[in-house]
N, C-alpha and C positions, 0 to 999 in steps of 0.2 A: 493437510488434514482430511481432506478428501477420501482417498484410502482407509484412514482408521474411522471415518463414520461410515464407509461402508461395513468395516469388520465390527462395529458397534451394533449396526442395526440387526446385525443375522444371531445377538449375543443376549441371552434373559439377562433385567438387568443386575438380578441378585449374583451375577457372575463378575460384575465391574465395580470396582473402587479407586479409590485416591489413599497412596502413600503417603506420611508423615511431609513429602516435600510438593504433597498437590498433584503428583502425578499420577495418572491413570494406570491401572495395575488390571488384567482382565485375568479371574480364575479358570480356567476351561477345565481342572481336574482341582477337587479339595487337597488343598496341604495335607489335611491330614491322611489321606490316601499316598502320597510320597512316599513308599518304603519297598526294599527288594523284591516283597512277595509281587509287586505287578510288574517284575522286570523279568521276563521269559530270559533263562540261560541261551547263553551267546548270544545277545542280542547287539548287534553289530549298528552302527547309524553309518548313513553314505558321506563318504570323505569329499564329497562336493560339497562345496560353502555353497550357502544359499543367501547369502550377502548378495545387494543387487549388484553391478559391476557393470563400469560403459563397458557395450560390447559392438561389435561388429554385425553386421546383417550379413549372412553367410547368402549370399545370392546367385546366381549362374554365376559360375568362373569364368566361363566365356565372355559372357557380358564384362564383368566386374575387368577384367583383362583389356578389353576394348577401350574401358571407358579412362583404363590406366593408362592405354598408349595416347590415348586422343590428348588428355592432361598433360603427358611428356611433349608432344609438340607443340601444345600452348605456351607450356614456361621452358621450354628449351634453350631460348635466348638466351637468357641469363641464372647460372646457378646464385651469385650474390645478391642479386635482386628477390631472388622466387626462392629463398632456400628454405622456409617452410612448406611450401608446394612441395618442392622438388622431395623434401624429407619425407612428406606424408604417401607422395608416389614410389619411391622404395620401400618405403614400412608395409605397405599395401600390396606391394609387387613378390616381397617375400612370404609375405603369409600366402598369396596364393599359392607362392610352390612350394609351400608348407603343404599348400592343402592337396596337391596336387602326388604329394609324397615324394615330389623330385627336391631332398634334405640336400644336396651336396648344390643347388640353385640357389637356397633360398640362402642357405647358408654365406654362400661367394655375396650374395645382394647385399646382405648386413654387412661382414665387412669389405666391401666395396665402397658403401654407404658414408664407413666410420672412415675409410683411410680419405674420399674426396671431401669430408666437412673438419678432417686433420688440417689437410694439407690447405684447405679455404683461411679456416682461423689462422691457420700460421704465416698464412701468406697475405693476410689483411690488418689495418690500421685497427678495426672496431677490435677486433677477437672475441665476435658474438655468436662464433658458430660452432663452438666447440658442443651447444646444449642438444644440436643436433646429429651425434653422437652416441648420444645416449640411448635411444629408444631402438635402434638395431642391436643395441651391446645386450637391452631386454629381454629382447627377440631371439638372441643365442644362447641365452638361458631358457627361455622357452623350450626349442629345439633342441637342449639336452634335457633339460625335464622329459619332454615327450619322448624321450632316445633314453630314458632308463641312467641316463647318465648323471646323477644327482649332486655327488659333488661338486663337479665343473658347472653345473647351474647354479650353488652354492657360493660357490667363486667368484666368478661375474658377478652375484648379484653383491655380494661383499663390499664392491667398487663403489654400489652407490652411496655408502657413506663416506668415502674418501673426500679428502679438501678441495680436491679437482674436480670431480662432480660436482660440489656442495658450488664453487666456485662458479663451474658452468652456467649453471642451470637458474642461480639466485635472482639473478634479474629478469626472467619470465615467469609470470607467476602460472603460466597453464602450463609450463613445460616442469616447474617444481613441483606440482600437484601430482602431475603424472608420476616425475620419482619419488614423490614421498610414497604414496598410496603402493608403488612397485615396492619400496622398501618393506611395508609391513608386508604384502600379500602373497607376493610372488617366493618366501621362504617358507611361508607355511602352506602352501601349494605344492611344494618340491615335498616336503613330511609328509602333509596330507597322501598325497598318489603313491608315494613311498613306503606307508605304512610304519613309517618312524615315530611311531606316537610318543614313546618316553624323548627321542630328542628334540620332539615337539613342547614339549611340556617343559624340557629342558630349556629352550630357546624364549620362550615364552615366559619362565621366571625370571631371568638376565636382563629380557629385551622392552618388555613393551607395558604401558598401562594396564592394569588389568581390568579395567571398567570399560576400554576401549570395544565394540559389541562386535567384531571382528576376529579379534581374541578372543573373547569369552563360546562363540561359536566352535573356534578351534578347539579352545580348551575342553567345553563339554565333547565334543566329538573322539579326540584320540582316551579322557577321563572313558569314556563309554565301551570304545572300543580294547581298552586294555582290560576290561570288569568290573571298573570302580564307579560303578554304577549306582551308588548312595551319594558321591562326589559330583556326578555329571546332572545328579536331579536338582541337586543342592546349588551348582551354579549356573542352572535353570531357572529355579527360584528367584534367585540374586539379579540375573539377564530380565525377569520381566519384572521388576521394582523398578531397574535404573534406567533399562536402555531407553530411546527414544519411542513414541506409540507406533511411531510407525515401523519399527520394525521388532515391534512385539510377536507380528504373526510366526516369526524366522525360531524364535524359542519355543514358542505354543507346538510348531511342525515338529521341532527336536524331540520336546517333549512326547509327542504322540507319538513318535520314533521309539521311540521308550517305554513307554508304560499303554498297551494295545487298550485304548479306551475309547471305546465305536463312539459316544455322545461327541468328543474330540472329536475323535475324525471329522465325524459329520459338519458340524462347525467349522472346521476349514475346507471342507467340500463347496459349503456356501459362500465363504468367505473366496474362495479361487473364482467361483462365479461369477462373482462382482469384481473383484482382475482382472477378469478377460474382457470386461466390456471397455479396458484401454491398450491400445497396442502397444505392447511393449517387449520384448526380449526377455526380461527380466520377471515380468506378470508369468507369463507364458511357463519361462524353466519352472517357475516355484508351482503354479499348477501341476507340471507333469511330476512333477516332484510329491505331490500331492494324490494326484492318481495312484500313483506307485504305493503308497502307503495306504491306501484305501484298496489296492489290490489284496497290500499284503493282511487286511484284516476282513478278506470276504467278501467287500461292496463294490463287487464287478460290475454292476450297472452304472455307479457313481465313478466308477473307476473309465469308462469308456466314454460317458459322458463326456466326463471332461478333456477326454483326448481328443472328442472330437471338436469340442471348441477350439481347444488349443490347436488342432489341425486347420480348422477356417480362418483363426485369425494366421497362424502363420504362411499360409498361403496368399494373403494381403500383403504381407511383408515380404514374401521372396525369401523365403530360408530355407534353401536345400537338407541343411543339416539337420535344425530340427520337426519341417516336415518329415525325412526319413525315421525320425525318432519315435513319431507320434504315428507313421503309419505301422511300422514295424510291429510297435505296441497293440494297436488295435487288433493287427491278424493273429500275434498269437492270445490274444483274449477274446476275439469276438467267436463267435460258436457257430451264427449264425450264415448258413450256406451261402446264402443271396449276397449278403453284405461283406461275408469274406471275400469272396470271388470280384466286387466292385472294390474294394482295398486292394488284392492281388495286383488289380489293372493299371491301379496310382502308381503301384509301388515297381511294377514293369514299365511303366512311360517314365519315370524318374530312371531307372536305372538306367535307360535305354539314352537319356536327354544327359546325365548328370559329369560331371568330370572331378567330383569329389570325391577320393578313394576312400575314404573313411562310409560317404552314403555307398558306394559301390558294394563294401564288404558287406555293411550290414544288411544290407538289401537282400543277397547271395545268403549271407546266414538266414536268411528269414523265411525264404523260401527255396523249398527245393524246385521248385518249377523253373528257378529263374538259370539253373547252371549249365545248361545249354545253349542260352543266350550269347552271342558272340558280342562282343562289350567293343563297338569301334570310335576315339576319341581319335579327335583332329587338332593334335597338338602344333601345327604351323603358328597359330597366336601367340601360343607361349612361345616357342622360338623366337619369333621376331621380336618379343617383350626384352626377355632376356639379350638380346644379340641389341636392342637398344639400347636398354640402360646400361650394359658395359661399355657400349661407343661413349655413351654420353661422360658418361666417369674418364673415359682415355681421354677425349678432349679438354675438358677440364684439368684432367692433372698435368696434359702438356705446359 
């Protein structure tokens, strides 16, 4: 509840009520204001959920690589003893050379992955290893997501309702969390990036609760971006009666997405304030998220601001990716000569240090100064990462 007394206190209180069922309802824009005339034509909202989501600390790969091989020769000994180790250090191993853009790596890693905890389960009394499996099977939906590839992400992910899944996975309850929450998220994910909004909508009548605040984010987002923009305020509306208060502020952003209302903004201007004073991944994205919409309605000071908090604190955290994000932003918003030039310098020692091709490009898009730079990464780790955990899968399957 912490969170929503902070978004209470930055809030007049003639803007806060209580629902028929006790629940706190916060106005930031009058109902009766709800109507097309304040929805500027083609008003488009960003197909990122703003739904919080465990996520990863995107941190040197180098590091993160290091600390992966040191892990492998701790639980090396025994894959049936250590098999959630062993699982969490492929799952890990892959996304780096996700990140690294070496696809056809990360790819062999998963199923590598999937065929050494096949061949475990089938070759053991318990047959409790089949659930570790499943989270590379993820992972290559992932990597056709991100590869344009939408049905075959589709596909894979189809599995995880199957009986053999359901099967798998029932007896650990952190490894069925994981595939439930993949079930809902990771399809409307593949719509979202895809731009599939009617078989979003489609998927979405068939599939799931509709009060579940997941869906109803999606639902308002593709409702918005196909026009039906009376529909998408409408189950805005609905999203801040029922959802939970804490995650009232995720409909309020939508909303302001929608209907350009500076008094709104502002109010989540303050409200991102007081987010950042916790380190989180998740505080952090919906700030810049926030920025961004404070860009798009003229409050370029509120708008830098806050990239720079959101840049200190993730510099505490170690996030290459959205440090890159938040620098990027600042240079092409900030004006000022001095403080450009001191961004410029972050944003050339990150390119110079970094081994994420994703910070790599945007970095090069961000400035022209940086395309002369000769770009030399010391891929021998990753090698030897790679050239491990395939030994280690051979020995095992022997």
């Amino acid at each position: 509840m912490n969170v929503l007394k902070t978004l209470i206190k930055g809030i007049n209180k003639n803007d806060i009520a209580f629902d028929e069922k006790g629940r706190i309802v916060i106005r930031l824009i009058n109902e009766e204001k709800q109507n097309l005339s304040f929805v500027e034509k083609d008003t488009k909202l960003s197909n990122i959920l703003l739904h919080p989501e465990d996520r990863i600390v995107k941190k040197s790969l180098h590091l993160w690589a290091s600390q992966i091989l040191q892990a492998l020769n701790v639980h090396a000994n025994s894959l049936k003893d250590n098999a959630a180790k062993i699982a969490s250090i492929y799952n890990h191993a892959a996304l780096i050379f996700f990140s690294l853009e070496d696809i056809h790596r990360a790819r062999e890693l998963c199923y590598t992955q999937i065929k050494m905890f096949m061949e475990l389960n089938r070759n053991s009394k318990e047959k409790i290893y089949l659930k570790y499996a499943y989270q590379p099977w993820i992972n290559l939906s992932r990597i056709d997501r991100a590869e344009g590839r939408t049905q075959e992400a589709l596909h894979k992910l189809s599995s995880l309702w199957s009986d053999n899944c359901i099967n798998a996975v029932s007896l650990d309850a952190e490894v069925m969390e994981v595939v439930k929450n993949c079930r809902l998220l990771e399809p409307i994910k593949v719509f979202l990036l895809d731009q599939r909004y009617d078989d979003l909508l489609m998927y979405i009548s068939k599939s799931f609760d509709k009060e579940n605040s997941v869906v109803l984010e999606a639902e308002i987002v593709a409702l918005a971006n196909i026009g039906k923009y009376q529909q998408a305020l409408e189950k805005i509306q609905f999203a801040k009666r029922s959802v939970s208060p804490l995650l009232l502020p995720i409909f309020i952003a939508r909303e302001g997405e929608l209907i350009k209302n500076k008094e709104t903004i502002k109010r989540l201007i303050q409200y991102a304030h007081k987010l950042l004073s916790h380190e989180s991944i998740n505080n952090i994205l919906f700030s810049i998220h926030i920025s961004t919409l404070s860009e798009k309605n003229h409050l370029l000071d509120d708008s830098i601001n806050l990239l720079y908090l959101c840049l200190e604190l993730v510099k505490k955290i170690g996030d290459e990716v959205l440090e890159a994000e938040c620098l990027t932003r600042l240079y092409r918003l900030t004006q000022n000569k001095h403080d450009k030039s001191c961004i410029e310098r972050y944003m050339q020692k990150l390119l110079i240090n970094t081994d994420y091709k994703y910070v790599q490009k945007i970095l090069l898009n961000a400035c022209e100064n940086f395309k002369a730079i000769s770009i030399q990464n010391d891929f021998a780790l990753y090698e030897d990462l790679y050239e491990q955990l395939i030994n280690f899968s051979i020995h095992y399957s022997i």
